[in-house]
C-alpha positions as CSV (number, residue, x, y, z in Angstrom):
1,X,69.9,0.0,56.7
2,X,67.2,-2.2,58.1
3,X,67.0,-3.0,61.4
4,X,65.2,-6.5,62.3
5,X,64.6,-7.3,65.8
6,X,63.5,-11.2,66.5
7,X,61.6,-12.3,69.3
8,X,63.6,-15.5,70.3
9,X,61.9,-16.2,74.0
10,X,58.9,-14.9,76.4
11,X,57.9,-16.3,79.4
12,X,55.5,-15.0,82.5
13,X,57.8,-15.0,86.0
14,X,56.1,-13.8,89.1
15,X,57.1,-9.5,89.9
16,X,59.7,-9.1,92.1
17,X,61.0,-5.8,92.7
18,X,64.8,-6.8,91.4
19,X,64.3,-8.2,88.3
20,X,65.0,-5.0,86.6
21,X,68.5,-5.5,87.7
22,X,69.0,-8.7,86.6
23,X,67.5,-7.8,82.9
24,X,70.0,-4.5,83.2
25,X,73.0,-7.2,84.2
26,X,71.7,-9.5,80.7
27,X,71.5,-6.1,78.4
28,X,75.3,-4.8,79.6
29,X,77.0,-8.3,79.3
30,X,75.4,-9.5,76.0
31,X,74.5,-7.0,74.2
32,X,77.7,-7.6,71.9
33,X,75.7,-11.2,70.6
34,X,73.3,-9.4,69.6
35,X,71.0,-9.8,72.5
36,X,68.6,-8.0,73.9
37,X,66.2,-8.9,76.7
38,X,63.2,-6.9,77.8
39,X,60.6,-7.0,81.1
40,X,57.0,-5.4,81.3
41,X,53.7,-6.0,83.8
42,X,51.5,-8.3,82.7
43,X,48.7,-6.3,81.7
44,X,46.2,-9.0,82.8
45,X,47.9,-9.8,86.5
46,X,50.3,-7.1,87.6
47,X,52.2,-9.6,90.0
48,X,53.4,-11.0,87.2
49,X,56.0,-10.0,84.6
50,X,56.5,-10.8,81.0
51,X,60.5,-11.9,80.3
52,X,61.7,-11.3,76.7
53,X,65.0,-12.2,75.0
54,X,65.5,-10.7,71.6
55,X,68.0,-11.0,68.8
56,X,68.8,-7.7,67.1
């Protein structure tokens, strides 16, 4: 079985220390749609953060 995973959104916030939680909160509550949602550094400014929502 093949598993596809779509990038539906990505968008560059500025780091807080707590976003992590709220991307944990996202993950727990939706990931019954189908949803997952992602957060890394920007690798060309670390104060920022790159936000991804994903469909698996």
């Amino acid at each position: 079985m093949e598993s596809k995973i779509e990038i539906l959104s990505t968008v560059t916030i500025e780091h807080s220390d707590d976003l992590y939680k709220i991307v944990d909160g996202l993950n727990r509550t939706l990931k019954r749609e189908n949803l997952m949602f992602g957060l890394a550094l920007d690798q060309d400014d670390k104060n920022k953060a790159v936000f991804t929502i994903y469909r698996t």
